[in-house]
N, C-alpha and C positions, 0 to 999 in steps of 0.2 A: 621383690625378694631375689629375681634370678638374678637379675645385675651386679646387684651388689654380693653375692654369691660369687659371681664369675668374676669380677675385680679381688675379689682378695684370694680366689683359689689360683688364681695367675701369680698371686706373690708367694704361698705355699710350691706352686710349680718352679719358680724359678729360684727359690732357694734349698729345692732337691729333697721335699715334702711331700712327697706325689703319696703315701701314707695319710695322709690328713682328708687332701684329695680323695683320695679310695673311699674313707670311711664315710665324708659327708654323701659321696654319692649311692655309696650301696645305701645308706641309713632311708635315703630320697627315694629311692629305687622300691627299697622294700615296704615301704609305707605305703606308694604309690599300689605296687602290686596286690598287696593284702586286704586295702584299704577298699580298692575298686571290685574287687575278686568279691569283698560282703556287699558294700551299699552301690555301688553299678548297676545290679540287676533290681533290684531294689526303686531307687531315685531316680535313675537314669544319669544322664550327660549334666546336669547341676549335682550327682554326686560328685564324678568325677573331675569337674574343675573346681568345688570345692577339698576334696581328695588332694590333687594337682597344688593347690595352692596353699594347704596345711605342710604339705610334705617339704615343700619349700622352702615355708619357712621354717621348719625343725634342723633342715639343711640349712640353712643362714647361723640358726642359735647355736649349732655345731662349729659350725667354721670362726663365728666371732668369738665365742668363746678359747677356741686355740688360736684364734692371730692374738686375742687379749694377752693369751699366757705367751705368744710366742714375744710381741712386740711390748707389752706391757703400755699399754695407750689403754687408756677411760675408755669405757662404752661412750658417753658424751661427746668426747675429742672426735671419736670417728667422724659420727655425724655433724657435727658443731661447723657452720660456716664463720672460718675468723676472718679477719681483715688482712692477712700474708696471703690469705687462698684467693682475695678477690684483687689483692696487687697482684697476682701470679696471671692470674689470669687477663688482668688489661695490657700487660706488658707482652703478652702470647702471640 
């Protein structure tokens, strides 16, 4: 989830969205913080990368959701390996 997180918040940074930015990570931030702060003492260290990796993704559903509305591209398209991406890439 983080990858693909950090590729599309690179295309909100550089077209001067750093807003968009802020919110998927505070939303990650505070999930993290709250999340671990109840079930941490609790679960231990499999709460916490469970924790870790929910937060994530809520941060991912954040960001896709506004590149959807910013670029207007299908959920599908994102992820969809076409046949342009695999010319693009033998030709590289």
């Amino acid at each position: 989830f983080l990858s693909v997180s950090l590729l599309i918040l690179s295309y909100f940074g550089g077209i001067n969205k750093q807003a968009i930015v802020l919110w998927a990570f505070s939303a990650t931030f505070f999930i993290i913080v709250i999340a671990d702060y109840i079930l941490v003492p609790v679960y231990g260290y499999i709460a916490a990368a469970v924790v870790f990796s929910v937060a994530n993704f809520v941060g991912l559903i954040i960001i896709l959701m506004n590149f959807k509305k910013e670029t207007s591209i299908l959920y599908y398209e994102m992820f969809l390996i076409k046949k342009s991406d695999k010319d693009f890439l033998t030709l590289s």
